[in-house]
N, C-alpha and C positions, 0 to 999 in steps of 0.2 A: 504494500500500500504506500505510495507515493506521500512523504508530508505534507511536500507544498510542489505544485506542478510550476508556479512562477520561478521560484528561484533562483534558476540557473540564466535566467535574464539580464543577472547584476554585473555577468559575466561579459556581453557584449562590451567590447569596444566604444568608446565614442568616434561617433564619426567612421561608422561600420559601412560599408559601401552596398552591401545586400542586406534587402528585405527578409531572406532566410536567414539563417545565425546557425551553424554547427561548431558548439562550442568543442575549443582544442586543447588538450591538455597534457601529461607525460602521466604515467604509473606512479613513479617516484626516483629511483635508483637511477646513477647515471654514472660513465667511468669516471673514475678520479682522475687527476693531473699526475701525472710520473711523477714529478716533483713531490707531490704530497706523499706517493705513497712509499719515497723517501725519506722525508720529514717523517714520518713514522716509524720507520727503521730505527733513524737517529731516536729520537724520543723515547723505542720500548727497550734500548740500548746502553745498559747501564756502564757502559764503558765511553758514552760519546754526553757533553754536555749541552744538551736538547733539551732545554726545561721545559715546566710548563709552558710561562710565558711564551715562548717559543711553538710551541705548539699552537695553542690559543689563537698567537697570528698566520700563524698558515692555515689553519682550520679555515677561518673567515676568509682569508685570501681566495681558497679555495671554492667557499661559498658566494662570494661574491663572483668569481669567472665565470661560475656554472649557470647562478643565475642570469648573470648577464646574457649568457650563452641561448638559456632558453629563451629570452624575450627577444635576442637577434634571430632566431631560428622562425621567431611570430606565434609563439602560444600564447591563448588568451591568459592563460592561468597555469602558472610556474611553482617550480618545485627548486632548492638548490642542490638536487642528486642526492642528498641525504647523505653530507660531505663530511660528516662528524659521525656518520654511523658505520660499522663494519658490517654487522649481521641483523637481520630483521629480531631474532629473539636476544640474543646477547645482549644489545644496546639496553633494552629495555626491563631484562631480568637484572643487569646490574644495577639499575634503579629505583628496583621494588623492592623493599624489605617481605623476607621469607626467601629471598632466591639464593643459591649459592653456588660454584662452582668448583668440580673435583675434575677438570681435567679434559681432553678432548677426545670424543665419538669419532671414531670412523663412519664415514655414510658410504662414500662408494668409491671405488679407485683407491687416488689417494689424496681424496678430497676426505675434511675432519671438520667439525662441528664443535663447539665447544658447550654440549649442552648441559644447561645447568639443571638441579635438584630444587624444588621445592621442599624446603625441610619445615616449616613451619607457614603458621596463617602470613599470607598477603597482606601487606598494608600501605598504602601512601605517606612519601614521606615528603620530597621536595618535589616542584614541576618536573617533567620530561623533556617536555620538547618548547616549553614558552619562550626561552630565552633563546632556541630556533627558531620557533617563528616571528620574534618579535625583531632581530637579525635580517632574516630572511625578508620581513614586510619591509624593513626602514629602505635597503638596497635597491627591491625592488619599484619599475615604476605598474606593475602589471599585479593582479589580484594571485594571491598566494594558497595554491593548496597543500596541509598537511597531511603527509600518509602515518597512519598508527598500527602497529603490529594489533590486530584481535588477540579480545580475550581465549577465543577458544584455540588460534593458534600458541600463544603463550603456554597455555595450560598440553595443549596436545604433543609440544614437541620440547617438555621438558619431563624431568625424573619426577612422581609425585607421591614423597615421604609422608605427606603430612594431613592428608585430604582422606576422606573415604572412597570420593570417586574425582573423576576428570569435569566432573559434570561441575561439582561442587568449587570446584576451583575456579569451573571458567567465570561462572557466577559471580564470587569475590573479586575475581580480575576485573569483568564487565565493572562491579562498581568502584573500581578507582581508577579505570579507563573513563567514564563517567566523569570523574573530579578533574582530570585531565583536560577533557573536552572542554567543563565548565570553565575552566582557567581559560584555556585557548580561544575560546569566545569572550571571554572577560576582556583579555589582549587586543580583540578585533580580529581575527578569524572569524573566516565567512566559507570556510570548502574544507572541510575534513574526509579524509578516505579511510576508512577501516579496512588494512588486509588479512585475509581470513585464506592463507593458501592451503593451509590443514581442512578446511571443508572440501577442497577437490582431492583429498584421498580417503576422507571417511564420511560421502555425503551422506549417510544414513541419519548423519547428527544433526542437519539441518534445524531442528525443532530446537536444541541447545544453542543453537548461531541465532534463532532468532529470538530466543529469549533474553541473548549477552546483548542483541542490540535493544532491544526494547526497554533495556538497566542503561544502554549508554545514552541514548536520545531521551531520557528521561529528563524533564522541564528545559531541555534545548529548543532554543525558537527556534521557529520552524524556516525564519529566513535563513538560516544557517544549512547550508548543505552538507547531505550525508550522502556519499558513494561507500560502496562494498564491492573492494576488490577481491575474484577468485580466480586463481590459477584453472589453467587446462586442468578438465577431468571430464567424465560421462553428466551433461549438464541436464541430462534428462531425470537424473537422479535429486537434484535439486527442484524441478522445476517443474510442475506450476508452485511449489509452495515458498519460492524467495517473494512472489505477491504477496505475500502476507509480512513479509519483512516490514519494517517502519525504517526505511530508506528512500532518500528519492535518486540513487543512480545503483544498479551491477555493473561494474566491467569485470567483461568476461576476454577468453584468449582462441580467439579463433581463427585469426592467420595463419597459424602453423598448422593450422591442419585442413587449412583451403575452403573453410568456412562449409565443411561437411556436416556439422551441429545447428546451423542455423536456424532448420527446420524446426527445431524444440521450443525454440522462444514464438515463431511465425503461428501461432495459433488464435492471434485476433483475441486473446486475453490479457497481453503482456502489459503489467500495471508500471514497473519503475518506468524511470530514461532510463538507455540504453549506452552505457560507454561501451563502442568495441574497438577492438584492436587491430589496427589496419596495416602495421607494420611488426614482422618478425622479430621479436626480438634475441632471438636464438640461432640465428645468421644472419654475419657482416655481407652479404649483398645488400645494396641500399637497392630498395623497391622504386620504378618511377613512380612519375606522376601520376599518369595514364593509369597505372597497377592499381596505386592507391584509390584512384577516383573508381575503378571497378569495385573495390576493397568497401569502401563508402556505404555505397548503393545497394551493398550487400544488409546492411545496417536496417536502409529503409523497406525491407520486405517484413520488419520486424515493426518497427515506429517509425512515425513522420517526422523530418527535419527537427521539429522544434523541438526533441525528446531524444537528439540523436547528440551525443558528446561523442570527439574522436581521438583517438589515444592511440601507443604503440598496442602490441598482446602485455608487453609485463614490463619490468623494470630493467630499463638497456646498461647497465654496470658491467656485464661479463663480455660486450661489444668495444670494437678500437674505436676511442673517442668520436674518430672523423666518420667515422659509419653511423655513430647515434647520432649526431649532427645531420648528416646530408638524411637521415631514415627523418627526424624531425623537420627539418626544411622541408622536402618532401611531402611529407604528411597537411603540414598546414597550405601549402601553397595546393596541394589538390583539395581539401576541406571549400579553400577558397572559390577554384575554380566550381566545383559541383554545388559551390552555394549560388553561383551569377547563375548558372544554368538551371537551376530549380526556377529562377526568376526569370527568366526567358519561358521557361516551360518546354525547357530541350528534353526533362529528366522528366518518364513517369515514373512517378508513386507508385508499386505495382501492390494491389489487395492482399491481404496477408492467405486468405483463401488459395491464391494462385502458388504459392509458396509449398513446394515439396514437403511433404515430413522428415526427419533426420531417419538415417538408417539406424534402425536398434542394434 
């Protein structure tokens, strides 16, 4: 269920040249500068003197390039790569009392994970991400969205000592995710993303995801946007019941798989907006124009322009810098073109009826 269908309005442009508006935006994640993630080296290097202060200024240096970076590339709505974060869960279980850390997980190859233990109750102690965003807002001249790891990923992809279940934990998390928000809106945030990529591996739990969001938008005005972002998974398994979310955007990931899921949302019910991903973010071929504007159009077999936000699939950070640049340029400057030609009336709408079904 959509909060507020106006919302993403506040987002156009002044002095927007088309009648339509498909608002543009990134995931979150973007590559670092080599140079930082040298300054980092120095800094966890107890043999090199890289202090904090030190650090501190490259952090920001860093967040500043990135951002600039986005609003040169023409997003309406920037992110600064999430330049002070290493890992979606790490960042944020070192910030929450109850979390702690014995060491690093293997996942695959020989790629490792440093996933932490929940030993005790969850509790809020100092902000997370204000003094990101509040950074992040002063640099920027373009409206600012924050991405926030979900409760239920926090809870799902860490050790859980101290809980009777996963269930119980995402819950507590949901309400100091909750307190967070409230800050970040206090600050002036106007675009918050919740990522929830543990629901694309165990969508069964759907029912728990929409209960952690219905504790986070809890007395959040409703001019305040809330997207929920989900990794690739079987979206048939989510869906019709993310309508019942109390969100007003999904982005989902469906370039990489040539947009053979489509079918599941095309059923003339689909309540949120629509973020989808129209650029790969799992291969450095930068997609054109043309690709993208097919990519687009795919979107509107689903929702009509004004419910359509246009995004990569997920978060470009594992891409070489100059690929998630020309894939963002790209993206906005075909958004652009498909928005003049909705108003010419080159582009039909086509009825969600006409829309295949997804293969099961």
């Amino acid at each position: 269920m959509s909060r507020n269908p106006q919302n993403r309005e506040q987002f156009r442009p002044e002095g927007h040249e088309s009648d339509h508006f498909l608002l543009t935006t990134v995931v979150g994640s973007y590559p670092k500068p080599k140079w930082l993630n040298r300054a980092r080296d120095r800094f966890e290097d107890d043999d090199h003197s890289f202090g904090e202060s030190e650090w501190a200024e490259a952090t920001d240096d860093a967040s500043r390039v990135i951002t600039h970076e986005h609003e040169r590339a023409g997003l309406d709505t920037v992110v600064d790569g999430e330049m002070r974060r290493e890992e979606m869960v790490e960042f944020f279980a070192e910030r929450i009392d109850g979390y702690e850390f014995n060491g690093p997980v293997k996942v695959w190859g020989h790629n490792y994970f440093d996933k932490p233990s929940v030993v005790e109750g969850v509790e809020y102690d100092e902000p997370w991400l204000v003094d990101e965003f509040e950074f992040v807002d002063d640099v920027a001249e373009r409206p600012v969205k924050v991405p926030i790891t979900g409760p239920y990923t926090l809870a799902n992809w860490a050790f859980n000592e101290a809980y009777d279940d996963d269930e119980a934990l995402a819950y507590d998390l949901a309400d100091l995710v909750n307190e967070e928000v409230e800050k970040l809106v206090e600050a002036g945030a106007r675009y918050i993303q919740i990522d929830e990529p543990a629901l694309a591996t165990t969508p069964d739990d759907h029912a728990i995801v929409g209960e952690c969001l219905e504790r986070i938008v809890s007395d959040i005005d409703e001019e305040v946007r809330i997207g929920l972002h989900v990794c690739y998974g079987d979206y048939s398994r989510v869906y019709p019941e993310v309508n019942e979310f109390p969100i007003d955007e999904i982005d989902v990931e469906l370039a990489n798989d040539e947009y053979k899921q489509i079918g599941v949302f095309a059923d003339g019910n689909f309540q949120p907006d629509l973020a989808l991903g129209v650029v790969d973010a799992h291969v450095a071929d930068v997609e054109s124009v043309e690709q993208i504007k097919e990519n687009i159009q795919q979107g509107l077999k689903v929702v009509p322009p004004e419910k359509l936000t246009i995004s990569p699939d997920c978060g470009l950070k594992l891409l070489p810098r100059e690929a998630a640049y020309a894939k963002m340029e790209n993206m906005v400057q075909a958004a652009r073109e498909v928005e003049a030609e909705l108003d010419a009336g080159e582009i039909d709408v086509p009825a969600v009826e006409d829309v295949a079904p997804a293969d099961d």
